[in-house]
DRENSEZA-929620 format. One record per atom (N, C-alpha, C, O): x, y, z; residue number from 1; atom name. Coordinates in Angstrom, 2 decimals, decimal comma. Each point is the difference from the previous one (the first is absolute). Last residue first. Example, Ala and Ser with C-alpha at 12.3 -4.5 7.8 and 13.67 -1.06 7.14 Angstrom:
<paros>
> 12,85_-2,25_7,08_2_N
> 0,82_1,19_0,06_2_CA
> -0,77_1,09_0,73_2_C
> 0,51_1,11_0,17_2_O
> -0,22_-6,83_-0,24_1_N
> -0,89_1,19_0,00_1_CA
> 0,90_1,20_0,00_1_C
> 1,04_-0,02_0,66_1_O
</paros>
This chain:
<paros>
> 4,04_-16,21_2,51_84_N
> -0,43_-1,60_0,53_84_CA
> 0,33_-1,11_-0,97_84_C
> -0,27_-1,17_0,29_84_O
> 0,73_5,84_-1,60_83_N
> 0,75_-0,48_1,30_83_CA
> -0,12_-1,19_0,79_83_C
> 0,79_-0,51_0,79_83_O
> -4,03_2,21_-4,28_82_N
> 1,36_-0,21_-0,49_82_CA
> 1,05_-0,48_1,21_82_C
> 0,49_-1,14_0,01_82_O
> -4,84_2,44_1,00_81_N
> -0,07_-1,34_-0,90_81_CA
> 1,63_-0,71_-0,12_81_C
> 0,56_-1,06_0,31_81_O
> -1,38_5,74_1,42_80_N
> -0,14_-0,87_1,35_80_CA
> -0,22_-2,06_-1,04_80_C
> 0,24_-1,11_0,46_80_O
> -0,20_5,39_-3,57_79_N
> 1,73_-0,37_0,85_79_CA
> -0,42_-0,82_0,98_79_C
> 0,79_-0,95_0,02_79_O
> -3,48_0,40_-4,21_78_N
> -0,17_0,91_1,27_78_CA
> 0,84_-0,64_0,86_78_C
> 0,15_-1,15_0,40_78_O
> -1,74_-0,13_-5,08_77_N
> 1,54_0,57_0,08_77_CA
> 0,40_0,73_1,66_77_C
> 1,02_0,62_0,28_77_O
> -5,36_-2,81_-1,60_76_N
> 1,39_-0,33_-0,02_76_CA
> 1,27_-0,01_0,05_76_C
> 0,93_-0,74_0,29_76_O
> -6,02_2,60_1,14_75_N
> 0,95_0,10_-1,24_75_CA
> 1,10_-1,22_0,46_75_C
> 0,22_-0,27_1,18_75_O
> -3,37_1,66_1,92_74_N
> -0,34_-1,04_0,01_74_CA
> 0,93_-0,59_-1,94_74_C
> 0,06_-1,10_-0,55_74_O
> -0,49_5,35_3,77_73_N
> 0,58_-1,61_0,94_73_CA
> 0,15_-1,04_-0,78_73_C
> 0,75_-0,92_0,31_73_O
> -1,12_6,32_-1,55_72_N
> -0,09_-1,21_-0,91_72_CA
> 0,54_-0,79_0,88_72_C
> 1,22_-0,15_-0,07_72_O
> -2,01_3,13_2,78_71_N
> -1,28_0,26_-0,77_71_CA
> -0,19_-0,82_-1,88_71_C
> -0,95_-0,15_-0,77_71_O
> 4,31_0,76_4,68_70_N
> -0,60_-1,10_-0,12_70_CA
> -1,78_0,24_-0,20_70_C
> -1,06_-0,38_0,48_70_O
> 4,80_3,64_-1,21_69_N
> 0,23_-1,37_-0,51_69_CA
> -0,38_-0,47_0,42_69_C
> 0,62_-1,01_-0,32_69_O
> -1,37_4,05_2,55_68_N
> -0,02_0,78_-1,17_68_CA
> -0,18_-1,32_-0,86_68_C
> -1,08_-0,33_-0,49_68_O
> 2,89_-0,18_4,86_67_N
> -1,79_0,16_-0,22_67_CA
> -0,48_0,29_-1,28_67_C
> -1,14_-0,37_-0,28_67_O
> 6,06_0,24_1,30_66_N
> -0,48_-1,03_0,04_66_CA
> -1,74_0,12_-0,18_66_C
> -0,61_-0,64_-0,86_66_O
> 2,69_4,74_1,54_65_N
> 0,35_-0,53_-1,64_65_CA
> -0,37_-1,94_-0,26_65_C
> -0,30_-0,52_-1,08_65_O
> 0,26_2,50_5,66_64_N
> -0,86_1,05_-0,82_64_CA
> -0,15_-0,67_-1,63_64_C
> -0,97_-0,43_-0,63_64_O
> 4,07_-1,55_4,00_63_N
> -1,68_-0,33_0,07_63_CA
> -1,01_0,67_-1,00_63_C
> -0,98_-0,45_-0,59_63_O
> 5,69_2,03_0,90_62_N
> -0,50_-1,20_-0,92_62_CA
> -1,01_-0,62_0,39_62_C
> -0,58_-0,61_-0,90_62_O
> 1,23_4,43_2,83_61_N
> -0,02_0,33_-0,98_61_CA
> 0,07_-1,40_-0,81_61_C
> -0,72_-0,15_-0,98_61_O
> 1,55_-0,12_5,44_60_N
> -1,30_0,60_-0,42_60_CA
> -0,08_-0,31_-1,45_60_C
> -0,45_-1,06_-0,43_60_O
> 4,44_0,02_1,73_59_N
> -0,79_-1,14_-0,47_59_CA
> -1,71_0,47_0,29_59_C
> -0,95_-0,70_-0,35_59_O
> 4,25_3,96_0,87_58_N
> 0,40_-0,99_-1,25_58_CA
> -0,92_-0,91_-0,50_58_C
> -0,43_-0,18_-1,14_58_O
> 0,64_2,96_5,98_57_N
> -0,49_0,55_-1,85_57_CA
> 0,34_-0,90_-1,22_57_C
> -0,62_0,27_-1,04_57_O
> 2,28_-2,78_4,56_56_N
> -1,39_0,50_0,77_56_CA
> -0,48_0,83_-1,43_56_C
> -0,53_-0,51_-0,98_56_O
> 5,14_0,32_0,80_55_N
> -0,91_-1,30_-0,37_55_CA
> -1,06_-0,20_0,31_55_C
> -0,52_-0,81_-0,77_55_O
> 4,49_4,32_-0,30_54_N
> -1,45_0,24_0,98_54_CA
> -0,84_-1,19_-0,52_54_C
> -0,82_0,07_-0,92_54_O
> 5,35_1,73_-0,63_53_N
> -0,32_-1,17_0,94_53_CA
> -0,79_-0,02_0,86_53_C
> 0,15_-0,27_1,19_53_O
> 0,57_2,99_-5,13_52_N
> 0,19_0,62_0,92_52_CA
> 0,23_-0,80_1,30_52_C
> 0,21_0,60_1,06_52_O
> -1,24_-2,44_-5,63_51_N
> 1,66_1,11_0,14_51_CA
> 0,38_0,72_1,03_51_C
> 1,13_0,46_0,14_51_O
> -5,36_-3,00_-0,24_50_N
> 0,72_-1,18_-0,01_50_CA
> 1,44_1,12_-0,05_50_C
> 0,85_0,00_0,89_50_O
> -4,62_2,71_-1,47_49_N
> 0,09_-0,49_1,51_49_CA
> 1,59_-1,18_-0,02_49_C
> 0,95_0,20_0,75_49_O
> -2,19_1,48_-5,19_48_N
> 0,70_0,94_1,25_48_CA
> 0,11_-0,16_1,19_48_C
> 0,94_0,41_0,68_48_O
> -3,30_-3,52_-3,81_47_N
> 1,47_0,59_-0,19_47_CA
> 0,70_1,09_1,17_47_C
> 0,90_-0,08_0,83_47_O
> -5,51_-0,70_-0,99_46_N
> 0,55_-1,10_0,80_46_CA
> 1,36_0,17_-0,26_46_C
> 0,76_0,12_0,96_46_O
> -3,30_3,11_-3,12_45_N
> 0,28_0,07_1,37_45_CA
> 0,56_-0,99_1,03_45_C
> 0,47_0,23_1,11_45_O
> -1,49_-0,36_-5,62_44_N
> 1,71_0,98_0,33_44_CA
> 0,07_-0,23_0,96_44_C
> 1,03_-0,42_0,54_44_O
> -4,89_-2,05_-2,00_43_N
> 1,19_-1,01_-0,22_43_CA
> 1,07_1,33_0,49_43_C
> 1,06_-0,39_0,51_43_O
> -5,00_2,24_-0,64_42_N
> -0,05_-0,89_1,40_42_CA
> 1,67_-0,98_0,30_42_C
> 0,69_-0,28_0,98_42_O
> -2,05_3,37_-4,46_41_N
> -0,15_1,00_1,39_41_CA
> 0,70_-0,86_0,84_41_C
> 0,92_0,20_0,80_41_O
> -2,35_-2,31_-5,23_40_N
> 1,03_0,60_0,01_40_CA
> 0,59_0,61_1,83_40_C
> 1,00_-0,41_0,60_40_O
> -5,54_-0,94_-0,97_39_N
> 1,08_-1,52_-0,24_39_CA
> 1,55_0,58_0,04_39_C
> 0,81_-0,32_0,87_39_O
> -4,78_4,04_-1,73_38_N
> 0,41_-1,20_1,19_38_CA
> 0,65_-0,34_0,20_38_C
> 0,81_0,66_0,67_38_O
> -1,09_0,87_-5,13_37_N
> 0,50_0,63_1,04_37_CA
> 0,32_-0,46_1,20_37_C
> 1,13_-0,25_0,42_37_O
> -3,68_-2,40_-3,03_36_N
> 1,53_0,30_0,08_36_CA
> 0,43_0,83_0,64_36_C
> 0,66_-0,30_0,99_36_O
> -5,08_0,38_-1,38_35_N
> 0,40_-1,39_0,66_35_CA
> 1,80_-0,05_0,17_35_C
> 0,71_-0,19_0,99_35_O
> -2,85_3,77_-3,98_34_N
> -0,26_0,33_2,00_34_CA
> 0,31_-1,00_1,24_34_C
> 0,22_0,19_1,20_34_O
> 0,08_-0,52_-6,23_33_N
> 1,30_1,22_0,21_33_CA
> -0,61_-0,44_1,53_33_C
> 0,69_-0,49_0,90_33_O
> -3,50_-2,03_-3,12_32_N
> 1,42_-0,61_0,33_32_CA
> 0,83_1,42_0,59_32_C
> 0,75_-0,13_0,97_32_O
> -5,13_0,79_-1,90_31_N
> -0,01_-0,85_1,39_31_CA
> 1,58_-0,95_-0,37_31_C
> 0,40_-0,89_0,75_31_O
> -1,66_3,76_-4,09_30_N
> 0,07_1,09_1,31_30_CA
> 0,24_-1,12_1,39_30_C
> 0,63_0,21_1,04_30_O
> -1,32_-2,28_-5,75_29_N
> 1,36_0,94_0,41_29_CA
> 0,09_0,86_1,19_29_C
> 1,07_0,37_0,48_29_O
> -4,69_-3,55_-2,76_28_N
> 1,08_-0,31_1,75_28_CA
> 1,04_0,70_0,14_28_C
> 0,80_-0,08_0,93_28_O
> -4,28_0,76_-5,12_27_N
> -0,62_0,54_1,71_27_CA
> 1,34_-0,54_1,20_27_C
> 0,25_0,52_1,09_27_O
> 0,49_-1,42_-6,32_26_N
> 0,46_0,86_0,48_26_CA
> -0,38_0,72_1,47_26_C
> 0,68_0,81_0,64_26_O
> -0,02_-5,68_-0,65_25_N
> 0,31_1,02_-0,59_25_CA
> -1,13_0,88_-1,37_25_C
> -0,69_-0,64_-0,79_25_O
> 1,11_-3,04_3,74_24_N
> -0,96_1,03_0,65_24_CA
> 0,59_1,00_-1,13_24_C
> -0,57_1,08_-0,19_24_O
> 3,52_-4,57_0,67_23_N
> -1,30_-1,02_0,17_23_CA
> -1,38_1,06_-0,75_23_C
> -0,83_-0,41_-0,81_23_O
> 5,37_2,10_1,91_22_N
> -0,32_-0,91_-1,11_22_CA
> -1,06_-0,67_-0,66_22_C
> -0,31_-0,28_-1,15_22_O
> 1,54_1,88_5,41_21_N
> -0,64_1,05_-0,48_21_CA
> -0,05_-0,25_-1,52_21_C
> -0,83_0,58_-0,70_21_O
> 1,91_-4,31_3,52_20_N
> -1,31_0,68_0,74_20_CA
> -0,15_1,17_-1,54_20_C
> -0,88_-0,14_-0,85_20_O
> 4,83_-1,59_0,78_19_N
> -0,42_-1,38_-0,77_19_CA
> -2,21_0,80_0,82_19_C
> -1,07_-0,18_-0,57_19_O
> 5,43_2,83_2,94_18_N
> -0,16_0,02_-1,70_18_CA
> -1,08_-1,05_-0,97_18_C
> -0,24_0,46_-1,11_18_O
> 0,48_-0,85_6,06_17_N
> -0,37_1,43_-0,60_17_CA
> -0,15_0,17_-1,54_17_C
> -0,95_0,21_-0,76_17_O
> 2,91_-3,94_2,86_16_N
> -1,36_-0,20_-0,25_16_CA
> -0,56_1,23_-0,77_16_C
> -0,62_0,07_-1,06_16_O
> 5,12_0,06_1,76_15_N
> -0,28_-0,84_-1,34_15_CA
> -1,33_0,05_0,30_15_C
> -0,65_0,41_-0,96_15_O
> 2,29_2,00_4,59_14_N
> 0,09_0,07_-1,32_14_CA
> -0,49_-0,38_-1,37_14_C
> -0,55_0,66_-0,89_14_O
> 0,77_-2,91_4,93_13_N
> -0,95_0,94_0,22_13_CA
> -0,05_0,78_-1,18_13_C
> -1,02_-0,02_-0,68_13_O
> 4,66_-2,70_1,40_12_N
> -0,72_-0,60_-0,19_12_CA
> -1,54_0,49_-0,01_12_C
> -0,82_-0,79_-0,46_12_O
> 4,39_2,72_1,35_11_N
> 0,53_-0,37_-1,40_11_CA
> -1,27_-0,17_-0,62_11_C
> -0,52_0,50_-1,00_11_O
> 0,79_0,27_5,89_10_N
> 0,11_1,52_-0,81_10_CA
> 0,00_-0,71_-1,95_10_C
> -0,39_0,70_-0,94_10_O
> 1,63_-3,79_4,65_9_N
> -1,66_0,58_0,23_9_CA
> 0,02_0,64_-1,31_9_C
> -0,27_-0,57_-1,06_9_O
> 3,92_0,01_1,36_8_N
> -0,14_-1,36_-0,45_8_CA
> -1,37_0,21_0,06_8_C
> -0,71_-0,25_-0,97_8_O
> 3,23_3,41_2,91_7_N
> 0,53_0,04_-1,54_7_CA
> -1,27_-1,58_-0,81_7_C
> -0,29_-0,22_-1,18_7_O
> 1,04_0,54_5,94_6_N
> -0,42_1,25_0,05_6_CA
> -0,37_0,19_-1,65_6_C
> -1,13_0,39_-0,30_6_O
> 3,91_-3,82_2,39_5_N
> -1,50_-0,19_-0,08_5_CA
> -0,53_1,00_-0,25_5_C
> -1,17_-0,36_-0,17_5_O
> 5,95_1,22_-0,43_4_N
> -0,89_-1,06_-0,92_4_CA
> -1,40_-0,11_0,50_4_C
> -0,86_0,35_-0,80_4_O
> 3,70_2,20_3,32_3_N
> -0,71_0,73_-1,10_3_CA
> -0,21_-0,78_-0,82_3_C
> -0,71_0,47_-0,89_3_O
> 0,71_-2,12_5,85_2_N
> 0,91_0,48_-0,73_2_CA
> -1,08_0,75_-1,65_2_C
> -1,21_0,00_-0,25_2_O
> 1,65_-2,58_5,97_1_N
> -0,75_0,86_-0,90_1_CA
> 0,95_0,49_-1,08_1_C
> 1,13_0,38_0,30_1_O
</paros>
């Protein structure tokens, strides 16, 4: 477990976020601060588990941030694409 997969979710969730409220803009601004937020919460918290060597919390938390992201499965740029 490490703070790259964690960072790599988090990037990539991001960019949708941003290219979403873009999309919607000016109504998707509330549903990005609140989506992000999220995502953000989720990518520290895996950080901190991985600094704390709590790999059980770690890879919760990247399940967490993994679900998030596979709400674009089907983008391209989607880290489980990329890694393969």
């Amino acid at each position: 477990m490490s703070h790259q997969s964690g960072n790599l979710l988090f990037a990539f969730i991001d960019d949708r976020l941003d290219e979403r409220m873009r999309a919607d803009y000016p109504d998707g601004v509330a549903a990005y601060q609140e989506d992000w937020l999220k995502a953000h919460h989720l990518a520290l918290a895996h950080a901190d588990a991985v600094a704390a060597g709590d790999g059980e919390r770690a890879a919760q938390h990247l399940g967490q941030l993994q679900e998030l992201a596979d709400g674009w499965d089907d983008h391209p740029d989607h880290p489980v694409r990329t890694a393969a």
